[in-house]
Structures are given as C-alpha cells and as structure tokens.
VMD Tcl script that draws the C-alpha trace (Angstrom):
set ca {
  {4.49 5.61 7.38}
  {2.71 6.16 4.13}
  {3.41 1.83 3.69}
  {1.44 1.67 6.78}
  {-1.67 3.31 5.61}
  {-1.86 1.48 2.71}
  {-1.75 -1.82 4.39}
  {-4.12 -0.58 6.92}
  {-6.78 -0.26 3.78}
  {-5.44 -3.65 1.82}
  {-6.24 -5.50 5.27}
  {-9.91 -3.48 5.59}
  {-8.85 -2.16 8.85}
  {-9.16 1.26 7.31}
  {-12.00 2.30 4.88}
  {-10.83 3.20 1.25}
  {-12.09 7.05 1.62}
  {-9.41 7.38 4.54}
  {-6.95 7.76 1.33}
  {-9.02 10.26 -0.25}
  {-6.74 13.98 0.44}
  {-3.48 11.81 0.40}
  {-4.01 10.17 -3.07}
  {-3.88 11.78 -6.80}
  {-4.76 10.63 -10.24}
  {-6.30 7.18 -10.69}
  {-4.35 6.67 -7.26}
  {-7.68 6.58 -5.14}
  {-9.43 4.57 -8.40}
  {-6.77 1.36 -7.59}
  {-7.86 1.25 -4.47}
  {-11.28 1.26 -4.86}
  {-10.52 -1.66 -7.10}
  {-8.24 -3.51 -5.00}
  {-9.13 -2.72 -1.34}
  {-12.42 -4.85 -1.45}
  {-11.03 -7.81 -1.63}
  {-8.61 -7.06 1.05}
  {-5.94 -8.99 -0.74}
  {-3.46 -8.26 2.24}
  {-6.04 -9.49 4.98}
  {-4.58 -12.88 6.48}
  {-6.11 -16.00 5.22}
  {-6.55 -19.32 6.70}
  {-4.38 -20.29 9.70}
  {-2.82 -16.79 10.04}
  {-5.79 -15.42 10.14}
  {-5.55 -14.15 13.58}
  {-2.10 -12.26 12.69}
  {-1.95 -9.25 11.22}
  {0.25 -8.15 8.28}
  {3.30 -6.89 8.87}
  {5.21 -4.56 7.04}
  {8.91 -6.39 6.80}
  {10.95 -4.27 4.41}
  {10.06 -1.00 2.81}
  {12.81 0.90 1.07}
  {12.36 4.08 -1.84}
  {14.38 5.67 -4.71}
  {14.60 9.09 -6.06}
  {13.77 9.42 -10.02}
  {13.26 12.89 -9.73}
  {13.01 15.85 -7.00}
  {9.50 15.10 -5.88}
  {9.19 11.39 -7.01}
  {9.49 8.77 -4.35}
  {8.87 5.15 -5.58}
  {9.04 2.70 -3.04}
  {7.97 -1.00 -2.73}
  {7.30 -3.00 0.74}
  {6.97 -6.66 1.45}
  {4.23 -7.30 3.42}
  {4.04 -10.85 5.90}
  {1.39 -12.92 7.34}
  {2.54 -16.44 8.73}
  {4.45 -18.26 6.00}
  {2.60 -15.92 2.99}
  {4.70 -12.79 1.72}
  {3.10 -10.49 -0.84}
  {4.91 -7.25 -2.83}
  {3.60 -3.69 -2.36}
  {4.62 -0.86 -4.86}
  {3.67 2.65 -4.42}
  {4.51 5.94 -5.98}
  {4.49 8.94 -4.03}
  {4.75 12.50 -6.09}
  {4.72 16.35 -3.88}
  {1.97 19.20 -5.08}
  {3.12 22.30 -5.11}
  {1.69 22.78 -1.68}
  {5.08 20.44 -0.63}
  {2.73 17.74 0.29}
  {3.27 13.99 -0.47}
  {0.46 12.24 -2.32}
  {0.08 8.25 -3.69}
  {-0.25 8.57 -7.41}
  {-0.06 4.49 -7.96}
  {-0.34 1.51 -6.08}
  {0.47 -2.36 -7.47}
  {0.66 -5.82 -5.47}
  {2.13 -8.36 -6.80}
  {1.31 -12.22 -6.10}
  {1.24 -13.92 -2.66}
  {4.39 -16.59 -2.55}
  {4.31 -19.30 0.13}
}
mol new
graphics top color blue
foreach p $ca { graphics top sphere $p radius 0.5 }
foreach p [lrange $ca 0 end-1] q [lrange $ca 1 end] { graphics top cylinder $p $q radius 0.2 }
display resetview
C-alpha cells in the first residue's frame, strides 16, 4: 500500500504534501526533490499507461524497520523503487527514505 502512494506522487497524480504526516526525517525533503520531475510518469509511447507496481517485497533489520524496494512498469521501461519505512512510538509506520534507481529498457 505504502508502494502505492509513493508512485501515486513519482507519477504527479498525487501532490508531494499528500506525504506530509506519513513521512519523517529528510523523508518528505527527497520528495520534494524528486517528485517534480515525475521520474515515474510514462514517457513517450506509453504515455497513456500508467505505472504499475510489478513486484514489491520488504525485510526486517530490526523490530520497527521495514525496508522494501518495488519495481515499477510502464510499456517496455522498468525503473527500481527503494523505501524505508520506521514505526513512532505512536505504532505508526512512517517513510524515512526514498531512492529510484535508473530506468532500463
């Protein structure tokens, strides 16, 4: 789910502040960097397909760590997601960093 709202920002179907009370740390900061260009928006022929969110899976390094990395699909074009996901005290689960890697294809 949280993979979802991510990509929903990194396409510009969701404004950046829509993160704002799930993010923490320079979590919010990386995606005021990254989510103008909409790097995840479909270019050129797929342009009227929208990502898709093919794999997401998550490990454990600790008790309230999740790290967990996505591939995200549009047409022929695949591009890497990372997040990491860290629970307050108040049991709720925040994005403290996001990375993409390079588009292949």
């Amino acid at each position: 789910m949280f993979a979802e709202r991510l990509l929903a920002v990194l396409t510009g179907e969701r404004p950046v502040h829509w993160m704002l009370g799930q993010t923490i740390g320079d979590a919010y900061e990386q995606l005021v960097r990254l989510a103008p260009a909409n790097p995840l928006r479909p270019v050129g022929t797929a342009r009227r397909s929208r990502p898709v969110l093919r794999r997401c899976r998550s490990a454990s390094p600790g008790p309230d760590v999740l790290e967990a990395y996505a591939s995200i699909v549009t047409g022929a074009r695949v591009q890497a997601m990372a997040f990491r996901l860290e629970r307050g005290a108040d049991r709720r689960w925040r994005c403290a960093a996001v990375e993409l890697g390079p588009a292949a294809g």
